[in-house]
N, CA, C and O atoms as CSV, one atom per row, in Angstrom:
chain,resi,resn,atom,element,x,y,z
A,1,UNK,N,N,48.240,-177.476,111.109
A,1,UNK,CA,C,49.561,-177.768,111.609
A,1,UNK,C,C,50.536,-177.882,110.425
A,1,UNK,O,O,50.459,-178.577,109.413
A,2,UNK,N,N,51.332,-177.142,110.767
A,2,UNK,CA,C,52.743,-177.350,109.696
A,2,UNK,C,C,53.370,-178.549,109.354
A,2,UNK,O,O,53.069,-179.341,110.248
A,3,UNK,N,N,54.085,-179.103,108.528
A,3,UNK,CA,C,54.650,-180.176,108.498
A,3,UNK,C,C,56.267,-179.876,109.053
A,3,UNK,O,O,56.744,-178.754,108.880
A,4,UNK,N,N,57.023,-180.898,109.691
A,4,UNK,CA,C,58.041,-180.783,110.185
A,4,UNK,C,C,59.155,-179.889,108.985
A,4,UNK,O,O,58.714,-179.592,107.874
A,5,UNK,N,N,60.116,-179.654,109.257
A,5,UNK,CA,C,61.143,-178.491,108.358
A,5,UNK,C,C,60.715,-177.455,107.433
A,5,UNK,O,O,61.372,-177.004,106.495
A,6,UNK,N,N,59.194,-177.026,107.905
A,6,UNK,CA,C,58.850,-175.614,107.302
A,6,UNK,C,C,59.800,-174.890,107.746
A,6,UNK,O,O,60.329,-175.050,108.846
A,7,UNK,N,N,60.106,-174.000,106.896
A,7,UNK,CA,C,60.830,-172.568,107.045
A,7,UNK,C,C,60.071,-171.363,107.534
A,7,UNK,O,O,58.989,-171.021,107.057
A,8,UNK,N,N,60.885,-170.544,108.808
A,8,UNK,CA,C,60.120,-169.780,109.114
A,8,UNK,C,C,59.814,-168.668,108.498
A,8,UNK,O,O,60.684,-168.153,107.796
A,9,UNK,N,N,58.586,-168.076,108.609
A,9,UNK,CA,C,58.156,-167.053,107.551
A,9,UNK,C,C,57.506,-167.262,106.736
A,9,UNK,O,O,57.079,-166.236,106.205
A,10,UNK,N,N,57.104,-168.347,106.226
A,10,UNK,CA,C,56.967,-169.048,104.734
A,10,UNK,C,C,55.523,-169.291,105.243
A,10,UNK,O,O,55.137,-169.754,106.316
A,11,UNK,N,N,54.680,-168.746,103.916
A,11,UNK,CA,C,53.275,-168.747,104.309
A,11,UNK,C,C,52.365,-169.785,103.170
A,11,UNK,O,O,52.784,-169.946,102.023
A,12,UNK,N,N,51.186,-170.393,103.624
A,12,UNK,CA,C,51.002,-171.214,102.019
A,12,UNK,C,C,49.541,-170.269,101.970
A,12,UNK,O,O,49.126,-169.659,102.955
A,13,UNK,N,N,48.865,-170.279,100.645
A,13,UNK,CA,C,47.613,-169.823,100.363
A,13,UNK,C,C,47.249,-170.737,99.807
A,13,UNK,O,O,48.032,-171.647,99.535
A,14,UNK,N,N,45.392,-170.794,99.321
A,14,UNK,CA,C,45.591,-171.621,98.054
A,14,UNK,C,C,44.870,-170.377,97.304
A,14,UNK,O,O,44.246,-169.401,97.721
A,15,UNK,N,N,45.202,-170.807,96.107
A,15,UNK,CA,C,44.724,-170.027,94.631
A,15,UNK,C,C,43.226,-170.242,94.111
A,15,UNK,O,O,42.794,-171.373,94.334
A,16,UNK,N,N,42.758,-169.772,93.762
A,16,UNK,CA,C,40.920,-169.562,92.861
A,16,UNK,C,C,41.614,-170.371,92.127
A,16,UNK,O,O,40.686,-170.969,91.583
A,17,UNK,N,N,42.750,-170.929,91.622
A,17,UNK,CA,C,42.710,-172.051,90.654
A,17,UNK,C,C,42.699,-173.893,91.380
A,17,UNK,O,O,42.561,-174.974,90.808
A,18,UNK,N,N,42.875,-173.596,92.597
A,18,UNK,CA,C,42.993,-174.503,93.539
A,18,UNK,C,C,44.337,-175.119,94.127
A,18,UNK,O,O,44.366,-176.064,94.915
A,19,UNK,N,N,45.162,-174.616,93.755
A,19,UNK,CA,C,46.919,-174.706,93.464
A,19,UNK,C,C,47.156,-174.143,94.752
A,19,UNK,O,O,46.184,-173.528,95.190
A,20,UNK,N,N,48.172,-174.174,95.494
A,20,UNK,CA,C,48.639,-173.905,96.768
A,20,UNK,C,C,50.103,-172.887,96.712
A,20,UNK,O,O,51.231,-173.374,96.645
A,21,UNK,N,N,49.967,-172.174,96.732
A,21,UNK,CA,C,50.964,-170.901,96.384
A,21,UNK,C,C,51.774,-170.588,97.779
A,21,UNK,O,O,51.256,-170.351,98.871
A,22,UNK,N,N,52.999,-170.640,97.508
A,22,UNK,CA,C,54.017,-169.965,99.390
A,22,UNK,C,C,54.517,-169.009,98.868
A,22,UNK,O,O,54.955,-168.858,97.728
A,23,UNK,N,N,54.423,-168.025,100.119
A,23,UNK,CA,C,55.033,-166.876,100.050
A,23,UNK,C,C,55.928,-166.800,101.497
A,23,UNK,O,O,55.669,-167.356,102.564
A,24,UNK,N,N,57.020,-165.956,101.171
A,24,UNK,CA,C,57.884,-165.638,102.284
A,24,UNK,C,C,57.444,-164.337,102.987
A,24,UNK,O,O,57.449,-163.424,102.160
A,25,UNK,N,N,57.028,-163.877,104.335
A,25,UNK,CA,C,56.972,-162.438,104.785
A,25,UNK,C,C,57.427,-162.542,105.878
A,25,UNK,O,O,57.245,-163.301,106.830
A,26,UNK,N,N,58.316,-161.338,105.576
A,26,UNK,CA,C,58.922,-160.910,107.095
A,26,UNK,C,C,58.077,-160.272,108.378
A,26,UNK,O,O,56.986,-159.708,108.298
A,27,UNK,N,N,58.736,-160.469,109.392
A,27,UNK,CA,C,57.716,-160.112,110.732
A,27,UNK,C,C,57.919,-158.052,110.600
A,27,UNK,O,O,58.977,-157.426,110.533
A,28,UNK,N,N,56.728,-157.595,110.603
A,28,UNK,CA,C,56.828,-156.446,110.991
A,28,UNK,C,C,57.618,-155.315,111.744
A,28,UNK,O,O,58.037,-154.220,111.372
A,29,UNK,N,N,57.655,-155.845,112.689
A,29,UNK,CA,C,59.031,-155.413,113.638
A,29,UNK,C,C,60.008,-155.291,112.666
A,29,UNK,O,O,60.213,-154.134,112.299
A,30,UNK,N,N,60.866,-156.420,111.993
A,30,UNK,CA,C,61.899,-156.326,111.247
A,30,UNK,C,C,62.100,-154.918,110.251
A,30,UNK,O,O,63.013,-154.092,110.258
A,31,UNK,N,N,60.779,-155.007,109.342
A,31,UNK,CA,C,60.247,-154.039,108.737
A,31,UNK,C,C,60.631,-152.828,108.986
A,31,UNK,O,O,61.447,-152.038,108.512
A,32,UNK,N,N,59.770,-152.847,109.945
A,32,UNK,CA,C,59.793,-151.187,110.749
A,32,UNK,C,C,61.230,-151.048,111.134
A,32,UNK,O,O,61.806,-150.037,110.730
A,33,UNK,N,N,61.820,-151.812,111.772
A,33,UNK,CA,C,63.565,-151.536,111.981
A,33,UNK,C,C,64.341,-151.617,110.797
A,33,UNK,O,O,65.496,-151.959,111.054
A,34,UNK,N,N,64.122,-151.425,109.583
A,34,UNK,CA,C,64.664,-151.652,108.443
A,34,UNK,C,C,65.254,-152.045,107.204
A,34,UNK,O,O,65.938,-151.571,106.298
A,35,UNK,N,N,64.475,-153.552,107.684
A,35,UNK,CA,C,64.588,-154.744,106.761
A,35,UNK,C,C,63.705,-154.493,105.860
A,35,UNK,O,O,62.540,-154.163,106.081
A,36,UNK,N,N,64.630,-154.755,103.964
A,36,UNK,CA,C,64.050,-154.173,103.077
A,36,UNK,C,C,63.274,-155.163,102.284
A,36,UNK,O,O,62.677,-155.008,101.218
A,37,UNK,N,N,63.442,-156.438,103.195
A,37,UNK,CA,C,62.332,-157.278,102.025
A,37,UNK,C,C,61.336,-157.816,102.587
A,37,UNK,O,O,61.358,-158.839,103.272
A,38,UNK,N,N,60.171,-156.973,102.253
A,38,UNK,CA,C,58.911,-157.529,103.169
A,38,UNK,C,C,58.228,-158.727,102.606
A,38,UNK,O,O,57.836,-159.616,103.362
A,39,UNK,N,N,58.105,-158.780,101.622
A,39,UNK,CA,C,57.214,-160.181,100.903
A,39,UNK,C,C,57.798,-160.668,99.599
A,39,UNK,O,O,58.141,-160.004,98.621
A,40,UNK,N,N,57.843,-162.191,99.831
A,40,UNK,CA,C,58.270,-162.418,98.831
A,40,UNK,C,C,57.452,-163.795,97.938
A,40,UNK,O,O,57.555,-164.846,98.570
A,41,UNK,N,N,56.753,-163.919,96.728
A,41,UNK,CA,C,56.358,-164.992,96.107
A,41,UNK,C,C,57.583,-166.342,95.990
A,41,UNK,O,O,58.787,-166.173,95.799
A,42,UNK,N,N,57.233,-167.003,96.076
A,42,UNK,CA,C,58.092,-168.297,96.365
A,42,UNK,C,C,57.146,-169.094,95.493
A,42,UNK,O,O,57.249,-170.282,95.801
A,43,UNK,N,N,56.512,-168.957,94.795
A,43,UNK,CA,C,55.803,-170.107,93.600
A,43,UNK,C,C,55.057,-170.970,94.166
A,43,UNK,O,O,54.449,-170.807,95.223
A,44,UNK,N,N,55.073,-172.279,93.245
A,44,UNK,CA,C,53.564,-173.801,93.811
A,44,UNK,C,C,54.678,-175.084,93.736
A,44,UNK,O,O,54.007,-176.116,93.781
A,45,UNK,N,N,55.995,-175.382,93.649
A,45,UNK,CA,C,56.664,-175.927,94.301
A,45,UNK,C,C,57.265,-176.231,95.288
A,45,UNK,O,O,58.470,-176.020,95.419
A,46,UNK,N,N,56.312,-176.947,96.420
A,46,UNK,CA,C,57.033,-176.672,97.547
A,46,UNK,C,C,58.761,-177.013,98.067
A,46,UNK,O,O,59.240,-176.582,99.116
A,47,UNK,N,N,59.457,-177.820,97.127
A,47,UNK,CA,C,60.826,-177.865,97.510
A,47,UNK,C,C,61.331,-176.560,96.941
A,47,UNK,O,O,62.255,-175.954,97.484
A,48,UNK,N,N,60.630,-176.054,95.669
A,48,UNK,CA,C,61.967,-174.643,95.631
A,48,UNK,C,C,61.571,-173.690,96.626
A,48,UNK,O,O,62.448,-173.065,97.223
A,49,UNK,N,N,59.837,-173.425,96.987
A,49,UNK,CA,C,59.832,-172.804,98.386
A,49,UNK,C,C,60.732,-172.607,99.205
A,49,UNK,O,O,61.651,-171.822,99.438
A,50,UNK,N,N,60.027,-173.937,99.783
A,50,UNK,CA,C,61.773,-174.418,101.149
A,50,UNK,C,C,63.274,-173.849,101.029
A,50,UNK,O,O,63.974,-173.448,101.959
A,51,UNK,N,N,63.657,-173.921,99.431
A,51,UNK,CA,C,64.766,-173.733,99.754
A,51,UNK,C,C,64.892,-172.193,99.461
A,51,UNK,O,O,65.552,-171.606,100.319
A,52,UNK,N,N,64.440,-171.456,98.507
A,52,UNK,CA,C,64.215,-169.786,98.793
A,52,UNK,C,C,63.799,-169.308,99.710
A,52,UNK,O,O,64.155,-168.130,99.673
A,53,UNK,N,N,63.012,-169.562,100.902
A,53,UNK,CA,C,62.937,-169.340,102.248
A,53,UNK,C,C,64.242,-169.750,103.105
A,53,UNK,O,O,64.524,-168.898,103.948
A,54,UNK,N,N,64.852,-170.546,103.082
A,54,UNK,CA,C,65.937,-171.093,103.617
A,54,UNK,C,C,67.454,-169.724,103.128
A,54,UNK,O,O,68.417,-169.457,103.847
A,55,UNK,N,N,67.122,-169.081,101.626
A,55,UNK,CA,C,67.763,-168.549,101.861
A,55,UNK,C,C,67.585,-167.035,102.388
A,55,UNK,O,O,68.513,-166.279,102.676
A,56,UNK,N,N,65.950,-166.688,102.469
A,56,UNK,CA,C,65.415,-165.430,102.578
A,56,UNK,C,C,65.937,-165.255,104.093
A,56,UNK,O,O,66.311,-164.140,104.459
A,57,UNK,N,N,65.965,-166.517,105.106
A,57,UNK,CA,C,65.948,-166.747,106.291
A,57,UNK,C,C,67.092,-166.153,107.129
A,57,UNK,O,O,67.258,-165.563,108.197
A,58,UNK,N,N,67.941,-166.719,105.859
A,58,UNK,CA,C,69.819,-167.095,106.282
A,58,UNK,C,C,69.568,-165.216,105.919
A,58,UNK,O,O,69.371,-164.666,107.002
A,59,UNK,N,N,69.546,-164.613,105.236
A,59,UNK,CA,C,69.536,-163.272,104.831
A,59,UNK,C,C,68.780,-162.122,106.141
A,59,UNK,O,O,69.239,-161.143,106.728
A,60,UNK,N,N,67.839,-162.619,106.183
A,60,UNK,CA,C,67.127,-162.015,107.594
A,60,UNK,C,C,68.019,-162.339,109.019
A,60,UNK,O,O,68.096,-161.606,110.005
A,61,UNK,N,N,68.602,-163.532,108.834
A,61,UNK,CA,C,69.892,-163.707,110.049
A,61,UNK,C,C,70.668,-162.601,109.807
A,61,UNK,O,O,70.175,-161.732,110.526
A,62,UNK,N,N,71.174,-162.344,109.483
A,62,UNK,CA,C,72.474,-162.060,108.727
A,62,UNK,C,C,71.857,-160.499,109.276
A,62,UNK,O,O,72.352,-159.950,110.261
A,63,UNK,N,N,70.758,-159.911,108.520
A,63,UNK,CA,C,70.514,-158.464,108.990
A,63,UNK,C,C,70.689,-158.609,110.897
A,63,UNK,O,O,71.706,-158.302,111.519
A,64,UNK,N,N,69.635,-159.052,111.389
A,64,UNK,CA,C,69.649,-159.031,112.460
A,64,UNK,C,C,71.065,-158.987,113.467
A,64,UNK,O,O,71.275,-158.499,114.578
A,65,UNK,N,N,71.919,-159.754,112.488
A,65,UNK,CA,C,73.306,-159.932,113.457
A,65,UNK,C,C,74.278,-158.525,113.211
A,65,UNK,O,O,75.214,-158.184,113.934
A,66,UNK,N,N,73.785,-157.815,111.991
A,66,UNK,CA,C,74.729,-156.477,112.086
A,66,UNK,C,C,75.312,-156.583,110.247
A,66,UNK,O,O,75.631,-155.654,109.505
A,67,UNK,N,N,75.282,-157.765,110.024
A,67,UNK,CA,C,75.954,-158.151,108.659
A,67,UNK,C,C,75.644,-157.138,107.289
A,67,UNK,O,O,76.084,-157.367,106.163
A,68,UNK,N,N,74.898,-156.128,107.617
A,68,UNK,CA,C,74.428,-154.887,106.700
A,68,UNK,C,C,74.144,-156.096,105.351
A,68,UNK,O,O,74.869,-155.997,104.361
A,69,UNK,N,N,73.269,-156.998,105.386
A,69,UNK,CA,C,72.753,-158.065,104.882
A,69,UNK,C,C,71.269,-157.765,104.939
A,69,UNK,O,O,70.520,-158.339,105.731
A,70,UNK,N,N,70.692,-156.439,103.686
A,70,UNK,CA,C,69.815,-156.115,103.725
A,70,UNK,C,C,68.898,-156.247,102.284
A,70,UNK,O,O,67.896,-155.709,101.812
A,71,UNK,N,N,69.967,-157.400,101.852
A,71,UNK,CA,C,68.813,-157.728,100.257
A,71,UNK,C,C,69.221,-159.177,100.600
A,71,UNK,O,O,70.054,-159.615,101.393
A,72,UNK,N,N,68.444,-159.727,99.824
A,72,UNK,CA,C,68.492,-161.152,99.641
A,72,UNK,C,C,69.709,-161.595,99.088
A,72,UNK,O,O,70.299,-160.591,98.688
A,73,UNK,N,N,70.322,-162.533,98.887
A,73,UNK,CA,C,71.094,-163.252,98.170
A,73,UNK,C,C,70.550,-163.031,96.657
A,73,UNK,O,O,69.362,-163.227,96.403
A,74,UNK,N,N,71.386,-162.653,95.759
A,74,UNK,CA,C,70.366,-162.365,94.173
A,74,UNK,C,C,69.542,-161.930,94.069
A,74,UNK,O,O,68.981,-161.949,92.973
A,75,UNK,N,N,69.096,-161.401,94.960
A,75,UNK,CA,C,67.822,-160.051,94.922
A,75,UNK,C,C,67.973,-159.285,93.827
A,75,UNK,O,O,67.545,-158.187,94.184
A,76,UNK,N,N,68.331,-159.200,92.686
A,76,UNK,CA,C,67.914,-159.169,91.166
A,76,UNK,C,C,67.290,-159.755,90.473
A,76,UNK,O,O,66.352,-159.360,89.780
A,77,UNK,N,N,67.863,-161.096,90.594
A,77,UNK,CA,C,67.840,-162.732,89.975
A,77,UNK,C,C,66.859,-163.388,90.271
A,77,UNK,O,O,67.183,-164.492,90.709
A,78,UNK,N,N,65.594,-163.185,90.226
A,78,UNK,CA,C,64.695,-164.126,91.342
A,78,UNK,C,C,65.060,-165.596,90.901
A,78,UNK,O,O,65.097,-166.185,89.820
A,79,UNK,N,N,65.304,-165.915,92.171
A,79,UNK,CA,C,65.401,-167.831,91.708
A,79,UNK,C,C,64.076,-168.695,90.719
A,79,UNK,O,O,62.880,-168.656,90.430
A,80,UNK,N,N,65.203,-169.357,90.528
A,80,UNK,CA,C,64.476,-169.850,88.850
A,80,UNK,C,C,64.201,-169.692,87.651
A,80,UNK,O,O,63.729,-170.360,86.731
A,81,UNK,N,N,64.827,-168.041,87.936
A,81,UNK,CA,C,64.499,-167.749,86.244
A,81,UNK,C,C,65.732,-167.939,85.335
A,81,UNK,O,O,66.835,-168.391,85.641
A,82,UNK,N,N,65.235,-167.437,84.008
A,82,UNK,CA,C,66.433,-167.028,83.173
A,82,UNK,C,C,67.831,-166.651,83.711
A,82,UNK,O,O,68.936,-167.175,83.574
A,83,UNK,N,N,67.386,-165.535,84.383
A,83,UNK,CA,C,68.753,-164.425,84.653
A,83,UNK,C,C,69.358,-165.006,86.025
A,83,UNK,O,O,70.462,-164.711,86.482
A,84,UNK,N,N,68.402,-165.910,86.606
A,84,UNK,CA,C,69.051,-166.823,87.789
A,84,UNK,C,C,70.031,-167.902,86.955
A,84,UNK,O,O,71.238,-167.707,87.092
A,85,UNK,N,N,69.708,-168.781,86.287
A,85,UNK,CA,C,70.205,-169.933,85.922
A,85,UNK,C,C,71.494,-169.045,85.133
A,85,UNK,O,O,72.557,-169.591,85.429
A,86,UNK,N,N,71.632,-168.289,84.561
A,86,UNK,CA,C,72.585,-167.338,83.591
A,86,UNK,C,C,73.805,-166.884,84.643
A,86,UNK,O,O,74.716,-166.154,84.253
């Protein structure tokens, strides 16, 4: 069972190192209708998870409604890095 304010999409694994890794993936359907971001690593922090799903989410809204909102928010930049914080 999930814990309350998971984000939808947002998947956890755990790692051969024992670490618990989330990833974001979009539903298939979307895919196939032309949504260009199928998977995304989201790291072993689960608050920056949450909130890069939160925005992968708002972005997958956004396609669905017509908004030609077909990359992520900074879909260059992956959050957290260098060229994010820059």
């Amino acid at each position: 069972m999930k814990p309350a304010g998971w984000p939808r999409y947002m998947i956890a694994k755990r790692l051969s190192n024992g670490q618990v890794a989330y990833y974001w993936n979009a539903r298939n359907g979307d895919i196939k209708r032309g949504f260009s971001l199928h998977r995304e690593p989201l790291g072993v922090d689960y608050g920056t998870a949450i909130s890069r799903a939160g925005q992968l989410n708002a972005c997958l809204d956004a396609w669905r409604e017509g908004r030609k909102a077909d990359q992520s928010p900074e879909a260059s930049r992956r959050f957290g890095t260098i060229d994010w914080w820059l």
